[in-house]
Structure formats: structure tokens, C-alpha cells
Backbone bond lengths (Angstrom), bond angles and torsions (degrees), N, CA, C in turn:
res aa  C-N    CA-C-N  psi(-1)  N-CA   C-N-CA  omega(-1)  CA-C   N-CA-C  phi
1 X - - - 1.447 - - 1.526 109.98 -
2 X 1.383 122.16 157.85 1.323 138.96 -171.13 1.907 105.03 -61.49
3 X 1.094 110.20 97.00 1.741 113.01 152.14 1.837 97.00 13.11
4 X 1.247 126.43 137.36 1.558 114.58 124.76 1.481 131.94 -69.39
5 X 1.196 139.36 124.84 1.050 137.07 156.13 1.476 126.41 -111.18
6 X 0.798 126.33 153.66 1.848 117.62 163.06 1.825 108.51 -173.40
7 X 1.275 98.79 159.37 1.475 100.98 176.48 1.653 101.67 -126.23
8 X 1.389 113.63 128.18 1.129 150.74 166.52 1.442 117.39 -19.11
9 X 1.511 120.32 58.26 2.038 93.82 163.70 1.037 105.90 -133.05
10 X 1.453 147.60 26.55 1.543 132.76 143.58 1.413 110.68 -156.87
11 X 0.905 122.58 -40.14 1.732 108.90 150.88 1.100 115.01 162.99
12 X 1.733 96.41 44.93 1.170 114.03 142.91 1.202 105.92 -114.53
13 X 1.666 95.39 149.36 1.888 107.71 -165.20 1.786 79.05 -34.51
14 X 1.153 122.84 27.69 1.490 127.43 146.06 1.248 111.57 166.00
15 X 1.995 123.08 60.39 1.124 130.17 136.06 1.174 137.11 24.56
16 X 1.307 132.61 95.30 1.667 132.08 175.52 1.885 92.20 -94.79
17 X 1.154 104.05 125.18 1.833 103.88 175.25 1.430 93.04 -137.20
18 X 1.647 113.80 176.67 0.929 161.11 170.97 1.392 105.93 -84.37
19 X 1.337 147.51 102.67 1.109 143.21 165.34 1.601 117.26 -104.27
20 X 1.351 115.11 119.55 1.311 138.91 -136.00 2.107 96.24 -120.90
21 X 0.967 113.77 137.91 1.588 105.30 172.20 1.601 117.41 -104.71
22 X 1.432 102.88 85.41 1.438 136.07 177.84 1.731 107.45 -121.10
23 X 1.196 91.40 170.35 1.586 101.41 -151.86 1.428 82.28 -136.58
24 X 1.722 129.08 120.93 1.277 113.49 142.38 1.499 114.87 -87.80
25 X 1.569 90.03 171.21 1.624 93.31 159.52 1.374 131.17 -135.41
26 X 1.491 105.81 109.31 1.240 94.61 -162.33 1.907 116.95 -86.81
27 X 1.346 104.21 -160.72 1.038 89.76 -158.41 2.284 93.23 -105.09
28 X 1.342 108.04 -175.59 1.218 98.54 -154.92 1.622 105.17 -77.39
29 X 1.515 134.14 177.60 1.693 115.41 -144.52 1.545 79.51 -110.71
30 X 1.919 115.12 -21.62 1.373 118.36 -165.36 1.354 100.64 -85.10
31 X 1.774 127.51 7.80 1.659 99.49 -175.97 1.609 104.92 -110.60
32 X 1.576 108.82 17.36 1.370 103.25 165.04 1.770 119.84 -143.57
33 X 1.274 111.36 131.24 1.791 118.59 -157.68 1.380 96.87 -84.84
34 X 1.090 111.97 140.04 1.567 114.15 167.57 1.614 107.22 -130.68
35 X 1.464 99.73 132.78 1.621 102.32 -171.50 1.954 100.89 -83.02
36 X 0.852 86.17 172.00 1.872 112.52 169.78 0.933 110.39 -65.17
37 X 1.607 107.27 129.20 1.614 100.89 -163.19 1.945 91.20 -128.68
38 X 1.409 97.32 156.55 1.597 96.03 165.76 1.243 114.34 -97.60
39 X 1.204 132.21 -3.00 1.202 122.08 177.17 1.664 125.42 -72.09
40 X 1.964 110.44 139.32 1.293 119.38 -173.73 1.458 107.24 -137.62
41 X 0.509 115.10 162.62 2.119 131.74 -168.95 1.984 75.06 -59.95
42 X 1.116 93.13 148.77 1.592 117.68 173.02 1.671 96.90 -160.01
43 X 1.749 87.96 164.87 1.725 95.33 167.13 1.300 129.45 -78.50
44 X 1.414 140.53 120.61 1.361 142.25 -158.34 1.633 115.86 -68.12
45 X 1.337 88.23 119.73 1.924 100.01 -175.57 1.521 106.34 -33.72
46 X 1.117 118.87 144.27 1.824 125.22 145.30 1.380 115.95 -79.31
47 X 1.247 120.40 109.57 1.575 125.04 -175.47 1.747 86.37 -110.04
48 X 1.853 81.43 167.10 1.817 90.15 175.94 1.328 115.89 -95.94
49 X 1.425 105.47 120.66 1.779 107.24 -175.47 1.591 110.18 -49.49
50 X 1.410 101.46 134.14 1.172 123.78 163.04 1.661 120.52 -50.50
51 X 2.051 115.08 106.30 1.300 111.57 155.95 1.160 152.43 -101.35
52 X 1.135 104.78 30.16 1.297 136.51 -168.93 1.920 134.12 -141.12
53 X 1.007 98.18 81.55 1.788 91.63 -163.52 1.256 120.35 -80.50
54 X 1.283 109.00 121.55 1.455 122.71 -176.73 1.570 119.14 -50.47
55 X 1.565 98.23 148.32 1.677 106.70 -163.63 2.012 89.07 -76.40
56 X 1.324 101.30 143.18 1.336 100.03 -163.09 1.512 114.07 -80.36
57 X 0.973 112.60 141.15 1.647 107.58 166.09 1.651 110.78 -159.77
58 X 1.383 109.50 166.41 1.608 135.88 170.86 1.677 92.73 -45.05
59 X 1.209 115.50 124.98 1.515 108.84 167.22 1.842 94.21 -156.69
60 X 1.191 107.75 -172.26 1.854 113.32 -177.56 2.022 102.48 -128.09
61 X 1.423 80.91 137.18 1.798 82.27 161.30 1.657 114.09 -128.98
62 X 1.118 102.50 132.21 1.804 98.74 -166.62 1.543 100.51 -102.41
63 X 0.990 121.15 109.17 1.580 127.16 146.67 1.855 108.38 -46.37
64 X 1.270 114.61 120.58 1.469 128.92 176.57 1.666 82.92 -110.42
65 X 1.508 109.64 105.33 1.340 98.07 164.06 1.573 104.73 -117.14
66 X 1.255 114.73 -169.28 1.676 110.27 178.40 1.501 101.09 -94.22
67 X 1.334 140.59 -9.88 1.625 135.96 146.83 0.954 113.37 -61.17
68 X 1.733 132.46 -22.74 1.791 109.26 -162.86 1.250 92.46 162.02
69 X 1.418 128.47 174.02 1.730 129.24 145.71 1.652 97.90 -97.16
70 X 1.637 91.71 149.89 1.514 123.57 -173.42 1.735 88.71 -131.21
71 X 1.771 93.49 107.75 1.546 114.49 179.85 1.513 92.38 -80.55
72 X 1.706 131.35 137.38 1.336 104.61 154.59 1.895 88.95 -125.80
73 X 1.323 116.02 144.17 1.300 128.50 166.96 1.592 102.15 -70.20
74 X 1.499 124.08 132.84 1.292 129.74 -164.82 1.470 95.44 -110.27
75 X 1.405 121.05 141.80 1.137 126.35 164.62 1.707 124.35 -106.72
76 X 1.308 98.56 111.73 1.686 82.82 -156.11 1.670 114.99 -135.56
77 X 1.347 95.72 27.41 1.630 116.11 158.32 1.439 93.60 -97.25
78 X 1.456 146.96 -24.07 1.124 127.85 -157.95 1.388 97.55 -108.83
79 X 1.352 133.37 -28.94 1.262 166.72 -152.85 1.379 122.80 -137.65
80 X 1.861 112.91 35.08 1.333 114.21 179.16 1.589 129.14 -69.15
81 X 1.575 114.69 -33.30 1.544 118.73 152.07 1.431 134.35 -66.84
82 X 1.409 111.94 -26.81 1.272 110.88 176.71 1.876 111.75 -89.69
83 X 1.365 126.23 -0.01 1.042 136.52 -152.44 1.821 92.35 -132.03
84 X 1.120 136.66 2.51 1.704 163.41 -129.33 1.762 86.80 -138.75
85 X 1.928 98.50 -80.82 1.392 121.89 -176.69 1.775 115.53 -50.30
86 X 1.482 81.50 -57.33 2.210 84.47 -173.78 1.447 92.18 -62.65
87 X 1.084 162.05 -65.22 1.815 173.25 -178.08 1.539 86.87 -27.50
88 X 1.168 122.93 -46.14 1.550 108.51 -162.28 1.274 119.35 -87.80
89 X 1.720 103.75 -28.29 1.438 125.18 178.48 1.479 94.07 -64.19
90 X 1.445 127.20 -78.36 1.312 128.26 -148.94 1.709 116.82 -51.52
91 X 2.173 102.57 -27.87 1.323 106.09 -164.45 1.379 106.53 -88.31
92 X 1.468 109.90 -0.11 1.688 132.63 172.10 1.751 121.00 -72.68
93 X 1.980 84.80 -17.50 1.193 92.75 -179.78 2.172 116.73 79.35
94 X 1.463 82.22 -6.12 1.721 86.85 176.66 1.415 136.51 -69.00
95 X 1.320 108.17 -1.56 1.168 107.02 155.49 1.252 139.20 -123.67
96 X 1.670 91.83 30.42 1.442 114.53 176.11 1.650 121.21 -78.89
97 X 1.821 118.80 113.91 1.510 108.89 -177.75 1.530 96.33 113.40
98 X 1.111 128.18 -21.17 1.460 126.77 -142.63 1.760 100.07 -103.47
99 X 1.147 109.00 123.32 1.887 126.48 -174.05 1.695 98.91 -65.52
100 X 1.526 105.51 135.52 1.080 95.40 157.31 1.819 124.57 -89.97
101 X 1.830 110.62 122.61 1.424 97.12 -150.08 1.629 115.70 -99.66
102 X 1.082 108.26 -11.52 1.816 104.27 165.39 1.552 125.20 -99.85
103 X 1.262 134.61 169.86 1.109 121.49 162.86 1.732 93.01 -159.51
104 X 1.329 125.17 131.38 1.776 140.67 173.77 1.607 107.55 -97.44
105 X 1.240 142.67 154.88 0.761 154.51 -125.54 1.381 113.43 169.10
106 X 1.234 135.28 -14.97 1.373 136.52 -152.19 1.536 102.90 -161.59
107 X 1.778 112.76 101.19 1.078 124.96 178.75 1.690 108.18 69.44
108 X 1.252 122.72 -25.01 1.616 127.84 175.28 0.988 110.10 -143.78
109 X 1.987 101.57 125.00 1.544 103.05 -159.23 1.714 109.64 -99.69
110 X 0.868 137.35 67.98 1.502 134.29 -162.17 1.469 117.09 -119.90
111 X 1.338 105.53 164.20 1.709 120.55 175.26 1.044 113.84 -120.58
112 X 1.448 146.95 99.22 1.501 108.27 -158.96 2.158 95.26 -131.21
113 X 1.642 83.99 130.20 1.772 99.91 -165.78 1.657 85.39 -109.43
114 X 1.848 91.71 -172.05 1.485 94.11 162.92 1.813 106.67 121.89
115 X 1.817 96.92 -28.85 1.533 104.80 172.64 1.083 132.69 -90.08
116 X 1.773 126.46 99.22 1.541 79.46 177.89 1.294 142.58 -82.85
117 X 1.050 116.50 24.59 1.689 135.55 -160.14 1.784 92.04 -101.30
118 X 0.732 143.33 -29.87 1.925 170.92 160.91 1.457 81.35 67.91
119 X 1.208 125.23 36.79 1.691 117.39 153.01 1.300 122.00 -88.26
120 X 1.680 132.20 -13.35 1.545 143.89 153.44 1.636 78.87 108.72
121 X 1.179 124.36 -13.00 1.794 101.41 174.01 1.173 108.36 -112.11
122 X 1.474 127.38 39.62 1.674 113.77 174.58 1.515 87.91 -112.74
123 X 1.623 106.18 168.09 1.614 127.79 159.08 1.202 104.86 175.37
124 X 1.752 120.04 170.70 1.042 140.60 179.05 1.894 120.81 -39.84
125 X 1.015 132.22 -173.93 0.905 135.00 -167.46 1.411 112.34 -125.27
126 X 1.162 99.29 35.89 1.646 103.72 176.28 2.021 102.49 -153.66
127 X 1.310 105.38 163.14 1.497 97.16 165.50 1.354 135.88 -127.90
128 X 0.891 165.56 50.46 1.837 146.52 -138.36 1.694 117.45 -68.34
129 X 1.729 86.75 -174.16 1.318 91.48 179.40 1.408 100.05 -88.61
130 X 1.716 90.54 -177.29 1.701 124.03 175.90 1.891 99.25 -68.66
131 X 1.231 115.82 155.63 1.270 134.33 173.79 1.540 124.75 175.70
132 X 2.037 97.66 130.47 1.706 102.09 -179.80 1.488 96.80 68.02
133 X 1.534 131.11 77.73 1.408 151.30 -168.32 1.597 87.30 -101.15
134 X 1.155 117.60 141.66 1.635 97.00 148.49 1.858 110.32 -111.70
135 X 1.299 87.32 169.86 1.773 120.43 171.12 2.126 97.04 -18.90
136 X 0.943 116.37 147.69 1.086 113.01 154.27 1.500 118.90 -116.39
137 X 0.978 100.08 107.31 1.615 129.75 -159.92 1.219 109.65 -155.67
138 X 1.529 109.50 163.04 1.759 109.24 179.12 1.367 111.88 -52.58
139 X 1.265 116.09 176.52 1.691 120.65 159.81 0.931 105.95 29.42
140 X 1.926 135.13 48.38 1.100 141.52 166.28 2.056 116.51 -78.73
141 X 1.683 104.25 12.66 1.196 85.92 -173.98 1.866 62.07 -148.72
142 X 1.184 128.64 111.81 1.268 148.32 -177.68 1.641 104.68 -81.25
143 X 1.572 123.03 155.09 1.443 112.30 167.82 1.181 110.53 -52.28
144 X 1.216 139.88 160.33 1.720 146.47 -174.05 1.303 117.95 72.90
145 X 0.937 109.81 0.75 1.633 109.70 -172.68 1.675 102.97 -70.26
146 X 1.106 116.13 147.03 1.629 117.98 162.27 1.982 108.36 -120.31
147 X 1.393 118.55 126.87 1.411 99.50 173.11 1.576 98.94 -142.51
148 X 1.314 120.71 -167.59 1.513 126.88 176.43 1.392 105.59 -86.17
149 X 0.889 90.77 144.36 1.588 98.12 174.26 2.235 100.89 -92.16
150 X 1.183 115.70 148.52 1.753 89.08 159.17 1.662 97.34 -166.59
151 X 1.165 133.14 -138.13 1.655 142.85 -150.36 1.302 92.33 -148.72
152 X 1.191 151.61 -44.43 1.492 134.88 172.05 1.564 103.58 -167.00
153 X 1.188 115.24 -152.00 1.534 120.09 -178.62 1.361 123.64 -74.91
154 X 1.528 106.57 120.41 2.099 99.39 -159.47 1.215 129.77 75.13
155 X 1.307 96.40 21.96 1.766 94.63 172.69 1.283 102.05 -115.50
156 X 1.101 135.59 20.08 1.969 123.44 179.51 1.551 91.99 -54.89
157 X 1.737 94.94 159.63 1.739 117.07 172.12 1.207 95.26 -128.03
158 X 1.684 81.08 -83.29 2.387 96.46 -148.10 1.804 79.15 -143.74
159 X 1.101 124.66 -34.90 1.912 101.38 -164.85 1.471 95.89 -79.30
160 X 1.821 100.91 153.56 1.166 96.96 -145.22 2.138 69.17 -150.56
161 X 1.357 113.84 165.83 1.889 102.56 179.20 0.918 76.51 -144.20
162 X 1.631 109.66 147.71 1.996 138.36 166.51 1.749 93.21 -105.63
163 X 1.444 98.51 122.82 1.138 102.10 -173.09 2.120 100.86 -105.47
164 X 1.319 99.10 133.06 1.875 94.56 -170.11 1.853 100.81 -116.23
165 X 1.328 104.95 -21.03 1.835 89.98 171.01 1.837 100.22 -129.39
166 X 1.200 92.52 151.36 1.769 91.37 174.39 0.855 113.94 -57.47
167 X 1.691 103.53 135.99 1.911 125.90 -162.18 1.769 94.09 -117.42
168 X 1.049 98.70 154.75 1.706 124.56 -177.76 2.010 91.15 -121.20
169 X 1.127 119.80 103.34 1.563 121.16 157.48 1.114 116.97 -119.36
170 X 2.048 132.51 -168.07 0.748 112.10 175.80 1.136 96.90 -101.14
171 X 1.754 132.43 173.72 1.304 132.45 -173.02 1.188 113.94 -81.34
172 X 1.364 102.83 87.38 1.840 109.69 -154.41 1.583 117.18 -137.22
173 X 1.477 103.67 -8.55 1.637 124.71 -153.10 1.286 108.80 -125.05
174 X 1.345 128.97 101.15 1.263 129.52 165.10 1.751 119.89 -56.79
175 X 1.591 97.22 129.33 1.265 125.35 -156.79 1.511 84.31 -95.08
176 X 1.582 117.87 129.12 1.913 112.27 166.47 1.384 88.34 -148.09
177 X 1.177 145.43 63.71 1.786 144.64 138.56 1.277 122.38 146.21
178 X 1.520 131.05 171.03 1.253 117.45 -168.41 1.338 85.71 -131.04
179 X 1.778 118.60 161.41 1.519 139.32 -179.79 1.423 84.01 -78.63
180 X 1.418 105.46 112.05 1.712 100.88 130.82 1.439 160.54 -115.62
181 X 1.272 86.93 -0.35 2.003 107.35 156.18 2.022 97.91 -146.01
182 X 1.279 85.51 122.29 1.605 96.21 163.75 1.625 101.00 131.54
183 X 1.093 139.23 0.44 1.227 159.14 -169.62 1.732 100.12 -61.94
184 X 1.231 123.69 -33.04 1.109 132.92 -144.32 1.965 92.80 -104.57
185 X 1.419 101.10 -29.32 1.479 119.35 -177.66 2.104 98.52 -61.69
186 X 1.235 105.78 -70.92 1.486 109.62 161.43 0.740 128.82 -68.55
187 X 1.204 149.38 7.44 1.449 141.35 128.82 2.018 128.32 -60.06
188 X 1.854 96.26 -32.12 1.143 101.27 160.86 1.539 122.01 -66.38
189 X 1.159 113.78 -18.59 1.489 124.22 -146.31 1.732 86.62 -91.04
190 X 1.273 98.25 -36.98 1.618 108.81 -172.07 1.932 110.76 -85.75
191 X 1.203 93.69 -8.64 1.787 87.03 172.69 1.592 108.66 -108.80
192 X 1.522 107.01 -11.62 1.650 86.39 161.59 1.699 127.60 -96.24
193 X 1.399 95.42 15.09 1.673 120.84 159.71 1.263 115.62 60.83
194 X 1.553 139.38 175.84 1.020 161.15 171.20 1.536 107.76 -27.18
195 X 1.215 141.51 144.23 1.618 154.93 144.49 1.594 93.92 -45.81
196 X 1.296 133.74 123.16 1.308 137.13 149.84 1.699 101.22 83.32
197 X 1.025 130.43 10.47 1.609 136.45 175.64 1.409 102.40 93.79
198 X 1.686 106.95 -164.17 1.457 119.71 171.67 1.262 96.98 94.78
199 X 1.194 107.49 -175.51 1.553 135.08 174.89 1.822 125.08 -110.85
200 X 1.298 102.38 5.33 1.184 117.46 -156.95 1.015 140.73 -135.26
201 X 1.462 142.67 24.66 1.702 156.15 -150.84 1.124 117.70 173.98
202 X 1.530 124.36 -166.13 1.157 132.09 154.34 1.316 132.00 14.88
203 X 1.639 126.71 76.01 1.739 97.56 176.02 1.477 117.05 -49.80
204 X 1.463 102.75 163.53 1.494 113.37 -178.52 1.487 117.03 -81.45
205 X 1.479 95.46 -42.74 1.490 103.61 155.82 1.886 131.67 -104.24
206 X 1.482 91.23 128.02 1.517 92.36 -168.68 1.565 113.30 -65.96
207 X 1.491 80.59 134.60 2.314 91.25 165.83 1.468 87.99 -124.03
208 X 1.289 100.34 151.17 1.458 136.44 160.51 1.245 129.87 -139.39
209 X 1.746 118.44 150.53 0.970 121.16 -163.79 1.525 102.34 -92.64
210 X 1.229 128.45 122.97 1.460 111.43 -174.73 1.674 108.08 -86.64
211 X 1.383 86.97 -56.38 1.753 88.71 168.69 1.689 98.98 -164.53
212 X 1.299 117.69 165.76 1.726 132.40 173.32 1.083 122.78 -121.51
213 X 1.276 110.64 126.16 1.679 149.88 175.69 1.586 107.16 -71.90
214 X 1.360 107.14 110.40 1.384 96.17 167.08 1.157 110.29 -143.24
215 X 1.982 110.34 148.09 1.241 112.95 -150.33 1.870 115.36 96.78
């Protein structure tokens, strides 16, 4: 299957959104420590695509980052291919080391990991479909939400966005679990803001993925 690629402007590995004039609030950047991490953009493993998709169920994927673990509850009756794909990536070890490389701030509240290349155009070597869209409606991507990030219809990889204040997108982003302890970790991540200001790049403070727990 075709490489993922995409370049970065609303959330698809360059995002077309809705930008809405809302204010999150995150939480403070000083109430959570993040150790030193070695991790740096590298080239993204070739794992063997998944032929076989798992019978779906409720399961957990833990972000081990060097701020904290980020529990997310997986939804994966709704999200049985995309929850198939991330399972294979993580037990590949592929998103082990890997920076999380955007962070929004302004009208879109997101974190978005998943590369390890942390240029927003690397991913795996395979692609799927869309799945579990929501409503297009306001605050269709609520704080906690976790979804794919991708470039248009059927292109998911590996980037994946932690969403920390209610997001307005278009109904374009497959939804596969919600944060349920660590929420508070990206929200810090998001009040010590952007590398060089803005609303738009680089967190200021680094998260990394050290490695993921799943199950």
C-alpha cells in the first residue's frame, strides 16, 4: 500500500478545521515534571501489515511518556481496524522514542504524536480506512477525545491527536478512545505553549512517547 504522507495544516497530518473563538484552559505547565528524554525524530520502522483484524473490544493503551502515563480507554467495536493497526504499531514497538511533534492552542485544542520522524509527514507503511466519524456539530471532538490525525479519506497511519479543550473539526477524523487518567499531563503540555509563540507548532515543553502498553 501507498507510503502515508501528509503535510500538516489542520489535523490532517495537515488538518482542514473549523476554528471557533474558544478559550481552553489548560491546566498549569508547573504541576507536572517531565524527565529528559532521549528521544529524536528517526525514520519510521516498516512493520508487517496487519491481516487479520481483531474481534473488537473495550481495551486500554497507555502512553509511557517522560511527563506521566496517558491511559486512553480504546474503543474498538467502533474502531476495530484502526484499533487492529495502532495494536500492531505499538507491539512493533513503533512508537517507541518518538516526540510528540505538534501542539494548537488557538481555536484547536490538540497534541498530536504518533510520528516518529516528528516532521507531521512520516508514518507507517501501510494505510486504512476512516471509522466511528462523529456528528458534525460543534464540540464534535470533546476534551478527551483521542482520533487519527490523516490527509484526506483513507489515509490514517500512526499520527494520532489528544484532544484537552473542546474541538470543533470537520467530521473527518476517526474517533478510537477517550483519555482517562493523564489528561491533565496535556493540558500542561499545552499551557507551557508553542516553541517561539503562536498557536501553532512545536510544544515548548517536550513529551515523548517512550513506549505503549496495550491491554
Amino acid at each position: 500500500m501507498k507510503r502515508f504522507t501528509a503535510t500538516i495544516s489542520a489535523l490532517t497530518v495537515g488538518l482542514s478545521l473549523a476554528v471557533l473563538p474558544v478559550v481552553a484552559t489548560p491546566a498549569s505547565a508547573a504541576a507536572v515534571k517531565c524527565k529528559t528524554t532521549k528521544a529524536v525524530g528517526h525514520t519510521p520502522k516498516t512493520i508487517t501489515v496487519p491481516k487479520k483484524i481483531a474481534v473488537g473490544r473495550t481495551g486500554k493503551f497507555t502512553l509511557v511518556t517522560n511527563c506521566g502515563n496517558i491511559v486512553i480507554t480504546t474503543y474498538g467495536k467502533l474502531a476495530p481496524v484502526t484499533m487492529t493497526s495502532l495494536t500492531a504499531l505499538a507491539k512493533a514497538k513503533y512508537f517507541d522514542g518518538s516526540l510528540c511533534h505538534r501542539l494548537t492552542t488557538a481555536g484547536l485544542f490538540v497534541l498530536q504524536c504518533g510520528d516518529p520522524s516528528a516532521t507531521g509527514s512520516g508514518g507507517p507503511n501501510f494505510q486504512y480506512g476512516d471509522e466511528n466519524l462523529p456528528k458534525a456539530v460543534s464540540n464534535n471532538y470533546p476534551a478527551g477525545t483521542v482520533a487519527m490525525a490523516n490527509s484526506g479519506p483513507g489515509t490514517n497511519g500512526s499520527q494520532f491527536f489528544l484532544v484537552y479543550g473542546d474541538t470543533t473539526l470537520g467530521a473527518n477524523y476517526t474517533i478510537w478512545g477517550k483519555i482517562t487518567s493523564g489528561l491533565d499531563i496535556v493540558k500542561a503540555i499545552a499551557a507551557a505553549g508553542v516553541k517561539g509563540g503562536g498557536g501553532d507548532g512545536t510544544p515548548a515543553k517536550t513529551i515523548a512517547i517512550e513506549k505503549v502498553i496495550v491491554g
